[in-house]
ZAMARVEX-548991 format. One record per residue (C-alpha): x, y, z; residue number from 0. Coordinates in Angstrom, 3 decimals, padded with zeros to 6 digits. Last residue first. Layout:
BEGIN
<x=X	y=Y	z=Z	resi=NUM>
...
This chain:
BEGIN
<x=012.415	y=015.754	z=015.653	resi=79>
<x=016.410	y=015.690	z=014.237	resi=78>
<x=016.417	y=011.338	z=015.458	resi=77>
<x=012.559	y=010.968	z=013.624	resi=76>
<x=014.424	y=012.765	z=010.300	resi=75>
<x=017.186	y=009.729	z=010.316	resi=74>
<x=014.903	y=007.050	z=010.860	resi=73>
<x=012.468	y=008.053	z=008.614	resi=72>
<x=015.632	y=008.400	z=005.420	resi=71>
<x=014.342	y=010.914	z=003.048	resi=70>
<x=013.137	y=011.275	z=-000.154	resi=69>
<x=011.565	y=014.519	z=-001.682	resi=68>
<x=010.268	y=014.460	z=-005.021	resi=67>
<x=011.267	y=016.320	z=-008.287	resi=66>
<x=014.920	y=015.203	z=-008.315	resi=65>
<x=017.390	y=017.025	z=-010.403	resi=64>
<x=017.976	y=019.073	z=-007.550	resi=63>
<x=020.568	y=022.570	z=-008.521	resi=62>
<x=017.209	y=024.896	z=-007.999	resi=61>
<x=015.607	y=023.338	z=-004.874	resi=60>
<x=017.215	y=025.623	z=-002.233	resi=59>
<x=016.794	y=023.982	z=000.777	resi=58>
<x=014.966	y=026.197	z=003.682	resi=57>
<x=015.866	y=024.935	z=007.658	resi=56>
<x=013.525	y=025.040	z=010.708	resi=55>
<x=011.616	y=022.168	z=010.159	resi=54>
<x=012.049	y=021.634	z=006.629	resi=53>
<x=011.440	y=024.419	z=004.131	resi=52>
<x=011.496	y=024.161	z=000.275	resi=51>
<x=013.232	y=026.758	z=-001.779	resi=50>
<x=013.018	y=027.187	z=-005.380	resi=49>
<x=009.937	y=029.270	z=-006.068	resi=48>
<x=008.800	y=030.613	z=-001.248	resi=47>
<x=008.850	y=028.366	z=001.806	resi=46>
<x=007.236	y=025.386	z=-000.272	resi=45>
<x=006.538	y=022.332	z=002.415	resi=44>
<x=008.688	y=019.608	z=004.274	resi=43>
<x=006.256	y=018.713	z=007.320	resi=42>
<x=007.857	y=018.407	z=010.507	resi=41>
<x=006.931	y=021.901	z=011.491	resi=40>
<x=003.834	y=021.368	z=010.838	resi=39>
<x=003.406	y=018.045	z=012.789	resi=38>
<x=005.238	y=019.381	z=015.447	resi=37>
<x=002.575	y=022.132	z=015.260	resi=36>
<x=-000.338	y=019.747	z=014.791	resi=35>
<x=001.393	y=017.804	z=017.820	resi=34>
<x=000.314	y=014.050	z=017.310	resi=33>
<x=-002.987	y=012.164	z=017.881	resi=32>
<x=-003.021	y=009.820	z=014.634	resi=31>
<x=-006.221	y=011.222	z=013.429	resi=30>
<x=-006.690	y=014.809	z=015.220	resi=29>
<x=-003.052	y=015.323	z=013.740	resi=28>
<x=-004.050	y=013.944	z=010.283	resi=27>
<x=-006.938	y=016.035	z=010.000	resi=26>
<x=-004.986	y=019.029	z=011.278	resi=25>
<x=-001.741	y=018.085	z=008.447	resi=24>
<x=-004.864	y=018.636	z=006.048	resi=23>
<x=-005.978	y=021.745	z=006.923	resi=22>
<x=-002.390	y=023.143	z=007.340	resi=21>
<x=-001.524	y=022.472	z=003.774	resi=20>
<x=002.393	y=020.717	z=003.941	resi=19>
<x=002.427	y=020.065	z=000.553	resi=18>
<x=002.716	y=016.215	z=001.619	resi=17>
<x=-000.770	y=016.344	z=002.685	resi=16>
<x=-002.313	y=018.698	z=000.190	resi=15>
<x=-001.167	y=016.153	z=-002.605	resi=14>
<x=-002.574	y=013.423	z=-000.546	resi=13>
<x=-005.800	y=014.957	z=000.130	resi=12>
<x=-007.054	y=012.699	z=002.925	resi=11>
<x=-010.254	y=010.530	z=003.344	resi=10>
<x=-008.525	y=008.165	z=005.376	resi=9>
<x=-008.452	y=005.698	z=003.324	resi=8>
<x=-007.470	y=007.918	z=000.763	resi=7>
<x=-004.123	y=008.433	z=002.743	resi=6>
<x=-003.551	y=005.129	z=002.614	resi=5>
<x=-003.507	y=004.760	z=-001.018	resi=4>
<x=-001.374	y=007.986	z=-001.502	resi=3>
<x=000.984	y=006.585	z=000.763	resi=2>
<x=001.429	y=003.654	z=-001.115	resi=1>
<x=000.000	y=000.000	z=000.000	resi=0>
């Protein structure tokens, strides 16, 4: 099951979901019972063109090839 998939069970906007769209992260708080702001600031989401914000840091986008975001959970659960 993909993340998309699971988030339609759940009768969640995928897309808004991982664009970090505060509605959304709030239905998935009130879901799963975690910190909507921890949850916000947790999400990776578009701080302004070419730079995407994580937590507290921006990543300029413009030298990625890539057009999604991968990251290791482990890793980002340790710097939460």
């Amino acid at each position: 099951m993909s993340a998309r998939e699971l988030a339609g069970d759940f009768d969640l906007e995928f897309d808004r979901l991982s664009g970090g769209h505060v509605e959304e992260l709030s239905k998935l708080a009130t879901l799963t019972g975690c910190d909507l702001g921890e949850l916000i600031l947790s999400t990776p989401s578009s701080a302004q063109k070419g730079t995407l914000r994580i937590g507290t840091e921006l990543i300029a986008t413009k030298f990625s090839r890539r057009r999604h975001l991968s990251v290791c959970l482990e890793c980002w659960a340790e710097d939460i």
